[in-house]
Every structure is written in C-alpha cells, then in structure tokens.
N, C-alpha and C positions, 0 to 999 in steps of 0.2 A: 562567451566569457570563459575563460580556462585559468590552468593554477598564471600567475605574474611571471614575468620575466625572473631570468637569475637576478639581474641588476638591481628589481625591485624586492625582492626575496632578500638579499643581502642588506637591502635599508632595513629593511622591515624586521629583518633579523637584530642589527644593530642599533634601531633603536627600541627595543627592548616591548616586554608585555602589554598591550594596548587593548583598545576594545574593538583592532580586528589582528591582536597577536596571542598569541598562548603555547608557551615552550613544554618539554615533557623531557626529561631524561630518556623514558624507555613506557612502554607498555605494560608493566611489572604492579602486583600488587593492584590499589584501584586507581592507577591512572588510568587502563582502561575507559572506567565511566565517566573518570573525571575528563576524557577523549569526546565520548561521545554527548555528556552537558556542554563540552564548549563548542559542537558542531552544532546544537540546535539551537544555543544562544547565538551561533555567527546567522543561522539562516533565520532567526528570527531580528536578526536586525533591529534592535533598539534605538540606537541613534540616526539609522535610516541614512547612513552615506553610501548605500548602494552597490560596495566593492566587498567582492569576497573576502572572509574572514580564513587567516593561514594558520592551522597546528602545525607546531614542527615540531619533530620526535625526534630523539638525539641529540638534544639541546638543555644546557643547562639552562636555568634561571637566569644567571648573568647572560646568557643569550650566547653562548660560547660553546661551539658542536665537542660534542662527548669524543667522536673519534672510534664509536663504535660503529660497524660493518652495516648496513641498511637490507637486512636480508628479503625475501620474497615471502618468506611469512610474516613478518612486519607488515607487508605493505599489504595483504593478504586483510590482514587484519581490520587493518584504517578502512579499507573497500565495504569490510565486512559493516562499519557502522553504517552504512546506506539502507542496507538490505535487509540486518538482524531483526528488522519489528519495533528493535526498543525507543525510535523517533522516528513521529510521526505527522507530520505526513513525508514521506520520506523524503530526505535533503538532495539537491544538486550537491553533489562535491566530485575532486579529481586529487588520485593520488600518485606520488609520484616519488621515485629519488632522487636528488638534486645535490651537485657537489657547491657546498658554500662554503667561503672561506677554508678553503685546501682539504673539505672535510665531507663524507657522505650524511647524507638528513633526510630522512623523510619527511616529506609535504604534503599537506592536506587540506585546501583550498576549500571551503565551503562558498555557494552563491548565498546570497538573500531570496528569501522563499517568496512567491507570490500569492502565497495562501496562509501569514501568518492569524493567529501565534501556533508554533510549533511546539510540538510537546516532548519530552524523552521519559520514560517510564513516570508519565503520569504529571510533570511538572513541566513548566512552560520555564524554561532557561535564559534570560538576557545577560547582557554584559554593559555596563556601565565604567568605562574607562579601562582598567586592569582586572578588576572582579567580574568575580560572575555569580549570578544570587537566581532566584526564583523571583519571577516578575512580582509587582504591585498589582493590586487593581489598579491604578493609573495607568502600568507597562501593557496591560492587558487592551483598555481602551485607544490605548496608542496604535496597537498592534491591529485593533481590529477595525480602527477608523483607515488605516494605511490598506488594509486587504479593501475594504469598500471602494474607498475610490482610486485603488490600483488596476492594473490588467491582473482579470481575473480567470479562471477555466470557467469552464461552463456549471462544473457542479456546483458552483457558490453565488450563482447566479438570483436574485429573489423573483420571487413569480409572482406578481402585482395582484392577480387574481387567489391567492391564498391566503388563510387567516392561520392562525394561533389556533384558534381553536379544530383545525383540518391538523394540528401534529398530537401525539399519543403522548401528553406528558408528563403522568402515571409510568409508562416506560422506560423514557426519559430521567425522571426523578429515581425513581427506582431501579433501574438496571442498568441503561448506559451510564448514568455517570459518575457512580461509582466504579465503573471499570475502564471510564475515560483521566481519573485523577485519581490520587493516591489517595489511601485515606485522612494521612496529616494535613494534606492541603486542602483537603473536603471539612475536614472538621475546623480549621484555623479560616476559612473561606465561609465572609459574611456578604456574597455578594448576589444579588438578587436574582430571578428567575431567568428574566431576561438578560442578561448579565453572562450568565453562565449559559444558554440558548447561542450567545453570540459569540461568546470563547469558543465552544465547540463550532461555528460556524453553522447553527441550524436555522440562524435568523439573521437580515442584514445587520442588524444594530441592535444595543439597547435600544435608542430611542425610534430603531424601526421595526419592529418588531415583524416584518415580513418576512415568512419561511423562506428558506433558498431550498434550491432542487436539493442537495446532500438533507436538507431536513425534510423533503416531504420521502427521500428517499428510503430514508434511515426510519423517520418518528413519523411517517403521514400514516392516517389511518385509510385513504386510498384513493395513494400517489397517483393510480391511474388516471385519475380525476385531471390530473393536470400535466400528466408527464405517459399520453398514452401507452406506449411503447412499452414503458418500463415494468414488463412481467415475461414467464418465459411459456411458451406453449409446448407440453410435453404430449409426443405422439404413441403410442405403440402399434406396429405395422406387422400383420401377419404374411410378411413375405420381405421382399427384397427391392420392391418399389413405392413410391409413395401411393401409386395408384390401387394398391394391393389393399384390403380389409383392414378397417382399426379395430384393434380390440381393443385399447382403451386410450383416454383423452385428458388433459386438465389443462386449463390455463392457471398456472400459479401465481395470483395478484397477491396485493397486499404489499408492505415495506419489505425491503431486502432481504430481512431475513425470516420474514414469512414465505416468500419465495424461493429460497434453497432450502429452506424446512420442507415443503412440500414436494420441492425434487429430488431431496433425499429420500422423503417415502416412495415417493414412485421407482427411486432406481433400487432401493432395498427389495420394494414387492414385488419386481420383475426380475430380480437376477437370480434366475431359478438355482439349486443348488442338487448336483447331479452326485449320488453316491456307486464310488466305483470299487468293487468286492473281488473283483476278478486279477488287477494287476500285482496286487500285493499281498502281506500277511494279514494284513487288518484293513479293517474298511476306511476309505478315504475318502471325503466330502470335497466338494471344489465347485467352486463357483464361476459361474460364466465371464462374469469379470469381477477385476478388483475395485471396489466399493470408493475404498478413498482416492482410489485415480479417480474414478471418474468424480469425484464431488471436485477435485482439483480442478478439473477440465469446466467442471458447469461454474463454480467459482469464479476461475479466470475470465470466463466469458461474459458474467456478470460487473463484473471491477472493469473491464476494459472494453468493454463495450460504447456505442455513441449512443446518446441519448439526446442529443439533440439533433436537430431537423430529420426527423424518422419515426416513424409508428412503429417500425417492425421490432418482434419479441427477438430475446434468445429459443432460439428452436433446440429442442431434445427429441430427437425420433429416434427409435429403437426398432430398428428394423430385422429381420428372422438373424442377418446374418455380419452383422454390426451395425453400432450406433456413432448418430452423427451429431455434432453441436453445432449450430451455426452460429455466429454472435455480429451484429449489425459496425459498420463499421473501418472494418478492416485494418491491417498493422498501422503503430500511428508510431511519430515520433522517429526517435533513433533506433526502433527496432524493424528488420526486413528481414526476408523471407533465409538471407545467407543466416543471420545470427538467431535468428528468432527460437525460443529456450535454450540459448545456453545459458546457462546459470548465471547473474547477477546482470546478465544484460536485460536491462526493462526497461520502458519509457511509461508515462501514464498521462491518460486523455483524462481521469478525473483523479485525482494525488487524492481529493479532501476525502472522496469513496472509500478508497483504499485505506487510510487512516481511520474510516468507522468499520471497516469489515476487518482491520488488525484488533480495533478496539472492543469488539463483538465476540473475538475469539475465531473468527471464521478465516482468518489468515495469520497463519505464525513467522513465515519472513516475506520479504518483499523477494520476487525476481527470481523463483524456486518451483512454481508452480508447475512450469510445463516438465521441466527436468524430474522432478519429484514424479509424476502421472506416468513417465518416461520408466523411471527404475522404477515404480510400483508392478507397471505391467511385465517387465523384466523379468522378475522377484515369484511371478504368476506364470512365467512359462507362455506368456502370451505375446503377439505381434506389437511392439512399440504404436501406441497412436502417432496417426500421419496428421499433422497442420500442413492447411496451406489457407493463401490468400487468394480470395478471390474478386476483387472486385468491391465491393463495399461493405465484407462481410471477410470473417473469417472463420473457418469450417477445421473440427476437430472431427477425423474419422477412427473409430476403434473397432477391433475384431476381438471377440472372446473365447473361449472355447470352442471348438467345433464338435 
C-alpha cells in the first residue's frame, strides 16, 4: 500500500479534515508536532477502516493549496518523523510531492500499524472524526484487542509457557514506565497493572495476562528460559582465528538491556588505550577503536536480529586484528545489501523491540545506526566497518588501530 492515487488525493483534499485527513499550512512554529501526533493517531487507527491516513502540507484548513513551492527540505522533513525516535514504534508512511488542484502539496500517507497503540513522545494519539486527542482507556483496549487478534510480528507473540511472575515488575513499575509515557499521562492514568503490561505490549491482554516475547525480552528475569538464543556470546581471541587462544569469554544473559550492559564492559575492558609521546608536542591517547561505534554495531545486531526459529546468539569476537559481530538472521525486509545503512533506509523484523530500546534510551533515532558506526570510525582515522550478508546471519567486520 502506497500514498492514493492523485484522483483520490483530490477527494480526499476536498472533502475537507476527517479522521484519515489533516491539512497544515506549513511546518512553522508547532505544526511540526502537531505533524507528527496526527501520523501516530493515522497508524494507530482508531476507527480501524484500514486505509492510510494523508497529511497534507501546504494546505489551508478550507482545504485550499497555499501555492507555496514544496521544497526538498520540507519533504526532508515529513521522512524525518519515521526515523526521529519521537513515535514509536516507528510508522509506515510515504512522502511525497503531488501537484493537486493546479498547485504543488506535500503528502504524507501514513499505513495502520500492526503493532498498536502507537505512542509519540509518551502519548498514544487517536483521531475521532476531525480531532485528534489522546486515547481513553477504552481507545487503548480497543487498540490492544485489534493488535491481538491482528497479524502480528513475532515479537508480540505470548509464550503460553510464561507467567507474570517470570517478568521483573519492580523494573517495569519503576524505570520503564515512566520513560514509556509522560509524566501527565502517568499521573492522570488510573489504569491497572495489567492494563498498562498490555499498552506497553508486555502481555497479551488485560484479561490474559501471558508475557509476549517483547516482555520476556525487555522485563524477563531470564528470557533465556524461553527464548534460548536470546543473549550474546562475547569471545576474545589471542590471534586472527577462531582457533587461536581465548583469553577471555561471557555469555551476556539476562533482558536486553542487561545484555548490552555487559557488552559494554567487555568492549570498554578490552579497547586497550595506547599513549603516543613521540608524534607530537603533547602526549596523545587513542584508543583501538571508537566505543560508541561499536555499541552501535552490537545494538543494531540486537534490535534486528531473528529470534525466532534459531538458538544461535549475537556473536562479539575480538580478534588480535579486528572484531566481528555476527547477528542470526540476516538482511530482512526492504533493506539489501545495495542499500543497507544508508541513512533512513531500515525495515524491522521486530518494530515492538525497537520501540523498547528507543524507550530505554539505548536508541536515539530509528535507521542511523549503521551510518552513525560509519562516521564514528571516520571521525577516528580508522577503516569504515564492512557489512555484508551472509546467509542467515549478518556479519559487521571492524579494524582498529594497527
């Protein structure tokens, strides 16, 4: 499904604001965000007719194009609400210019998401006719009964073998979820435990209380239990092959972000830091590589990894003379090996992941990661990491320092 025909674009235009229309003059001031609440109320679909929801920019209210130019930073822009972080889990949308009514518009087509309710900095957004408000509880049970017996991805799958009492929800109560909703809507939100379990997608329902894979992922206290795979095995290799000496080992279990917690120490502890007296006036430190590339790289490989039907970990081996990430899998989606990191092209095997590791703090935009790892190592004087695909995996290789 893509942005409508002009033809329909043109009704759509003329028959005025609706609950899949929303006009903008321009970008200016906060229409901005009032852009990106009416893309997550289109992908959260409240009245569930199924057909993309259109912003059009350059449009007055009466629905009558402004006759202003549709530049490449506009449109720049509208792309940018996919990818900025600030809704989550990130939307399908398609933007585009279109000449309507003898006049250039931008368009912005969002789909219906199949992982709602969708959130944008903290609120779950619907649209009821021509408004747009901040769901109910009702809007909420609506949204999450439609994710249950929708097509679902695999991370919001429930795992019939799991209790409530197998997720951490001390964590939960405490850390995620105030940094999953604002604080207004947390304090004005009288809605039960499971309730909010199910908003966030960490359980099928209120009234099923069965964890799904995203909640043993995020809140289990060990996921491995039910989801083997799901940790990463960090090597370090005293030479250039795998058959050469380890000097040291971890399997880092535990929820998500117990598991990049611990590969951050290991790649801190090992990126020895070599002091060079000789080339300059003052002494100069430099490290084998740069730190936050590589947490990009072991990130990425965590969020877009397959989890289902497969044991195998993310592999981190550090070998004398670069280090390799392997991630189970391999490219999914609309991303392949011609496009794969260029900036804002991403697809996601698990969307609902990706929206807890934005909500964790542990990813700041969507669809930036590789590029980001790219100009860190840049930035470091060092060889760009190589991706490639291989088969059912896909392998980040880095060289550091020599």
């Amino acid at each position: 499904m893509a942005i409508p025909s002009d033809d329909e674009l043109l009704r759509l235009l003329q028959g005025g604001e609706s609950h899949r229309v929303e006009f903008k003059e321009s970008l200016s001031g906060g229409a901005a965000n009032a852009v990106r609440e009416a893309a997550c109320a289109f992908a959260n679909d409240l009245p569930g007719g199924g057909l993309p929801g259109v912003v059009f920019v350059g449009v007055r209210n009466d629905g009558s194009p402004t006759g202003e130019p549709v530049t490449d930073e506009l449109l720049r822009q509208l792309a940018d609400v996919k990818t900025d972080g600030n809704i989550v889990p990130p939307p399908s949308l398609f933007v585009e210019k279109r000449l309507l009514a003898g006049s250039e518009v931008a368009v912005m087509a969002v789909l219906p998401s199949d992982s709602p309710p969708v959130r944008c900095r903290g609120r779950i957004h619907v649209r009821t006719g021509s408004r747009r408000g901040v769901a109910t509880e009702q809007d909420e049970r609506i949204l999450n009964e439609r994710r249950r017996h929708g097509q679902r991805p695999f991370d919001l799958d429930p795992i019939p073998s799991a209790k409530m009492s197998d997720l951490n929800l001390t964590f939960f109560e405490n850390d995620y979820l105030p940094q999953a909703f604002a604080p207004d809507v947390l304090e004005a939100n009288d809605r039960t435990r499971e309730q909010r379990l199910a908003s966030l997608k960490m359980i099928a329902s209120p009234d099923d209380p069965t964890p799904t894979v995203l909640g043993l992922l995020v809140l289990g206290k060990n996921p491995q239990d039910f989801i083997p795979g799901a940790y990463a095995l960090f090597l370090r290799i005293d030479g250039t092959e795998l058959s050469d000496p380890i000097i040291d080992s971890e399997e880092a279990k535990g929820a998500v972000l117990d598991v990049l917690r611990r590969l951050d120490d290991k790649l801190i502890s090992h990126n020895r830091v070599a002091v060079d007296l000789t080339s300059a006036s003052t002494e100069r430190r430099e490290s084998l590589y740069p730190v936050a590339a590589l947490q990009q790289i072991t990130r990425n490989a965590v969020m877009h990894r397959a989890y289902e039907a497969t044991n195998a970990p993310v592999r981190v081996t550090w070998f004398a003379d670069r280090i390799e990430v392997i991630s189970p899998g391999g490219l999914y989606g609309s991303v392949n090996e011609e496009n794969f990191g260029v900036p804002g092209v991403t697809d996601y095997r698990n969307p609902n992941l990706a929206e807890a590791m934005r909500t964790m703090g542990l990813v700041q935009r969507f669809g930036v990661g590789i590029a980001t790892a790219r100009r860190l190592f840049q930035e470091a004087g060092r060889p760009a990491p190589v991706f490639s695909d291989i088969g059912n995996f896909v392998k980040a290789e880095a060289r550091g320092a020599r």
